[in-house]
DSSP file (Angstrom, degrees, kcal/mol; ACC not computed):
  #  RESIDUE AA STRUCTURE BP1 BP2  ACC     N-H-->O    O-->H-N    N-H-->O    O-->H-N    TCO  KAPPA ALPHA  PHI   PSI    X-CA   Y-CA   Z-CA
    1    1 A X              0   0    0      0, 0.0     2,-0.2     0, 0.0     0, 0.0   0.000 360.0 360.0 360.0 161.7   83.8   90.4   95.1
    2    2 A X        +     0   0    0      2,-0.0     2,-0.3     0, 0.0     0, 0.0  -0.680 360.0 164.2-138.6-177.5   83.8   88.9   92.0
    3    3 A X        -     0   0    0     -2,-0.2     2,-0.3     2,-0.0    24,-0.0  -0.912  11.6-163.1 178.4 173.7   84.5   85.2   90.5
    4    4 A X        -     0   0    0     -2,-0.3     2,-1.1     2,-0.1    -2,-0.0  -0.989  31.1-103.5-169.4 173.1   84.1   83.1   87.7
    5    5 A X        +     0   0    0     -2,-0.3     2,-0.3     2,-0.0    -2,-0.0  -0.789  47.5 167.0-117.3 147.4   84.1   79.6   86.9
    6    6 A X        -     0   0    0     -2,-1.1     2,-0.2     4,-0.0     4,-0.1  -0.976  28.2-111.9-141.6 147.9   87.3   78.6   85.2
    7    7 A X        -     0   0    0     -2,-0.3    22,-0.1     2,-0.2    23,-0.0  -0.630  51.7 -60.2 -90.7 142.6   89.2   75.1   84.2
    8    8 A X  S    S+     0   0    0     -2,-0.2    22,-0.2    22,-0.1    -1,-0.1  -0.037 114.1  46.9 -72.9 155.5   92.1   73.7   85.4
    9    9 A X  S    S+     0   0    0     20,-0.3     2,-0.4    -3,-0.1    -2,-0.2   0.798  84.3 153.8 -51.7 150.0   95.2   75.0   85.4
   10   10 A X        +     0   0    0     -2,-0.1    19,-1.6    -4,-0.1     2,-0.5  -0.981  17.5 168.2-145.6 140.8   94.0   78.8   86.7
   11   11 A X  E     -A   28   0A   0     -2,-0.4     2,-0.3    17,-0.2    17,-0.2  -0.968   5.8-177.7-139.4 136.5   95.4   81.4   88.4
   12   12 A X  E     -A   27   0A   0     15,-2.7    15,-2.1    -2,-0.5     2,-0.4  -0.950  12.9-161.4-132.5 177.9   94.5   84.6   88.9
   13   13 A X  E     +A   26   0A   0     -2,-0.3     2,-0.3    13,-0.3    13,-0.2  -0.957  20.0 180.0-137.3 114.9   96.0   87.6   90.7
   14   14 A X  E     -A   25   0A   0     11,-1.3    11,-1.4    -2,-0.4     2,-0.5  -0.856  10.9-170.4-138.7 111.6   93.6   90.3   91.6
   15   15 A X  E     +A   24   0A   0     -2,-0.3     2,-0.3     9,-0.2     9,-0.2  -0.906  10.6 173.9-126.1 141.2   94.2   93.8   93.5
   16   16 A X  E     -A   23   0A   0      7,-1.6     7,-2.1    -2,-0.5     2,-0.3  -0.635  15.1-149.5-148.7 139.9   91.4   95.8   94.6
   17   17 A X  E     +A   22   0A   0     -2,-0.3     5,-0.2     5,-0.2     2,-0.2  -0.855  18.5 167.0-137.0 161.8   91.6   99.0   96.7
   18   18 A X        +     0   0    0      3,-1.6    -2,-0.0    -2,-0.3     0, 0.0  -0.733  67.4   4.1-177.7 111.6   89.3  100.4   99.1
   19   19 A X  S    S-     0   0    0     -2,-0.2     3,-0.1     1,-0.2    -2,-0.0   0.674 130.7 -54.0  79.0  10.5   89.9  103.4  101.7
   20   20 A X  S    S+     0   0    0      1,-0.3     2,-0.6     0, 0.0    -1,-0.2   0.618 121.0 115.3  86.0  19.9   93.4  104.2  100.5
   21   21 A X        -     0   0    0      2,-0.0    -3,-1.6     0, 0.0     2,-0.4  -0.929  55.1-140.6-128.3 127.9   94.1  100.3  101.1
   22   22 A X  E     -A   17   0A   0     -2,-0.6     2,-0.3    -5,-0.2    -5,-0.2  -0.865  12.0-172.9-125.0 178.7   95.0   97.5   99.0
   23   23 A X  E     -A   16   0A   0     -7,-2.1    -7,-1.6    -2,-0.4     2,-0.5  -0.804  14.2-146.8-123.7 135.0   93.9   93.5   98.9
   24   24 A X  E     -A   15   0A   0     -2,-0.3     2,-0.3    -9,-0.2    -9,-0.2  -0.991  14.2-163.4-122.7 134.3   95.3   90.9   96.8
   25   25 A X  E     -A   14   0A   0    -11,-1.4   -11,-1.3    -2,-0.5     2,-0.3  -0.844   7.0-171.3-125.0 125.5   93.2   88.7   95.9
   26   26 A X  E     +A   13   0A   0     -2,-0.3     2,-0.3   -13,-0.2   -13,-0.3  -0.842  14.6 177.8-130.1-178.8   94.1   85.1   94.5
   27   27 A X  E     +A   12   0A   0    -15,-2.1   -15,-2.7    -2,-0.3     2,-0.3  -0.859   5.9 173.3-155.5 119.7   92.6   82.4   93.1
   28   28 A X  E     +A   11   0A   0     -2,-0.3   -17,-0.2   -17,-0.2     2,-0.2  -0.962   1.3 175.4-129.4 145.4   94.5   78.8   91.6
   29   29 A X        +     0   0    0    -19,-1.6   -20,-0.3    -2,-0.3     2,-0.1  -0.635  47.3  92.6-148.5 105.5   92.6   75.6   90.4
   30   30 A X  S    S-     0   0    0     -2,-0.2     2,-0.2   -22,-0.2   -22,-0.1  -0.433  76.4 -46.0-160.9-140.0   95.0   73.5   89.2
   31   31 A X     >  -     0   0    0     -2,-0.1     4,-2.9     1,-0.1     5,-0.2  -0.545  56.1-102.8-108.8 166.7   97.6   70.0   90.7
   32   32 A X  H >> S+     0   0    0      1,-0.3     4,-1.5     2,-0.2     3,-1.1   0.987 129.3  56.9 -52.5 -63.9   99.5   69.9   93.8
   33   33 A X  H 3> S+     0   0    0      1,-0.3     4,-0.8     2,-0.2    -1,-0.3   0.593 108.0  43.6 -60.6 -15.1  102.5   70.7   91.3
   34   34 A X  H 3> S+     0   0    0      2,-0.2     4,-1.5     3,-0.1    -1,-0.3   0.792 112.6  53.3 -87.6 -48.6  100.8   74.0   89.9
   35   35 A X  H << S+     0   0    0     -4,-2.9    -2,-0.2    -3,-1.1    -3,-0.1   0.655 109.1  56.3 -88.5 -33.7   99.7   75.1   93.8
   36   36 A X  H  < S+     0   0    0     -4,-1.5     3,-0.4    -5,-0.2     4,-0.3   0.875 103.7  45.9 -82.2 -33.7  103.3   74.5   94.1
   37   37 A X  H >X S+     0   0    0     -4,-0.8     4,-5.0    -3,-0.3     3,-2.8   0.945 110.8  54.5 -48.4 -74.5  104.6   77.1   91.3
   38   38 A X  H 3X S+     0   0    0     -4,-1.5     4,-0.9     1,-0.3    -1,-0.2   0.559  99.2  58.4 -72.6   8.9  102.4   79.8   92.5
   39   39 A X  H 3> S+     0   0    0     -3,-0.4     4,-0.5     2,-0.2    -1,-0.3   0.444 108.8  48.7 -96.8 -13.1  103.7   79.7   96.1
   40   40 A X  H X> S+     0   0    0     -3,-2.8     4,-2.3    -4,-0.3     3,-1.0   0.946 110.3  47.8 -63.2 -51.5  106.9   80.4   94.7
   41   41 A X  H >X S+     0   0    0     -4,-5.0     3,-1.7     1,-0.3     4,-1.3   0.948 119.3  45.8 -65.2 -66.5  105.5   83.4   92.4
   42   42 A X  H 3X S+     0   0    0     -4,-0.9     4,-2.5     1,-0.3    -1,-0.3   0.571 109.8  48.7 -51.3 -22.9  103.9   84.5   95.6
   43   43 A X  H <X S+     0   0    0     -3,-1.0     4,-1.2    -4,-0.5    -1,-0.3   0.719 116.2  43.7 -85.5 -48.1  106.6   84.1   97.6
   44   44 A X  H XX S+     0   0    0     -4,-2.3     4,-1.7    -3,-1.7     3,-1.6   0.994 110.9  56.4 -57.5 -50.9  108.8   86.0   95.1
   45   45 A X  H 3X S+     0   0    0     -4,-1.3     4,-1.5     1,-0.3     3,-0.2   0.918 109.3  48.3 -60.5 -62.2  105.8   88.8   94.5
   46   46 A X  H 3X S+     0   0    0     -4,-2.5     4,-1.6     1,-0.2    -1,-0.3   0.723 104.3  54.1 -73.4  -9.2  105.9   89.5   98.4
   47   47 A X  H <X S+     0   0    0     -3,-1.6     4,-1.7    -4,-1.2    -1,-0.2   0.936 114.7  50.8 -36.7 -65.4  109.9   89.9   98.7
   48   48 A X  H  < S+     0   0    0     -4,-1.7     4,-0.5    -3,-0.2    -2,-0.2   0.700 110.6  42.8 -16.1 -69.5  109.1   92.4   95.9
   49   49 A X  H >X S+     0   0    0     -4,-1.5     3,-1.5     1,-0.2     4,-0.6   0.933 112.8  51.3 -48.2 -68.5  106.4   94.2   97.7
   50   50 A X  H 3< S+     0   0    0     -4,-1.6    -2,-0.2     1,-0.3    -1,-0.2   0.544 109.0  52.0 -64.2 -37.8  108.3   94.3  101.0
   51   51 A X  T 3< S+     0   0    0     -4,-1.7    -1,-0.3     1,-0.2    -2,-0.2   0.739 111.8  52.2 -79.6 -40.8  111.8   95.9   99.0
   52   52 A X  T <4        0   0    0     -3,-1.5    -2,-0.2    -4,-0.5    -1,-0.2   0.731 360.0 360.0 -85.4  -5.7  109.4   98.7   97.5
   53   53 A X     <        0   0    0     -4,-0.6    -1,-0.2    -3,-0.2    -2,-0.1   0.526 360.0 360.0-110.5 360.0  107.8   99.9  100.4
């Protein structure tokens, strides 16, 4: 694991493999309205996932 100290807005995205598996990893530090943005993109991102596999 990894981290760092970052100012508001942040996101980050992070995927990481281990055993033939991977973890996505996220990280937001930002407003209620910014928390609210990235549950969209995440909410798109797994649609995504979920259609390629």
């Amino acid at each position: 694991m990894t981290g760092s100290i970052k100012y508001p807005p942040y996101f980050q995205l992070a995927i990481s493999t281990f055993d033939n598996e991977a973890t996505l990893s996220v990280n937001l530090y930002g407003t209620i309205s910014d928390r609210n943005q990235i549950a969209s993109f995440l909410g798109k991102l797994m649609l995504e996932l979920k259609n390629a596999g």
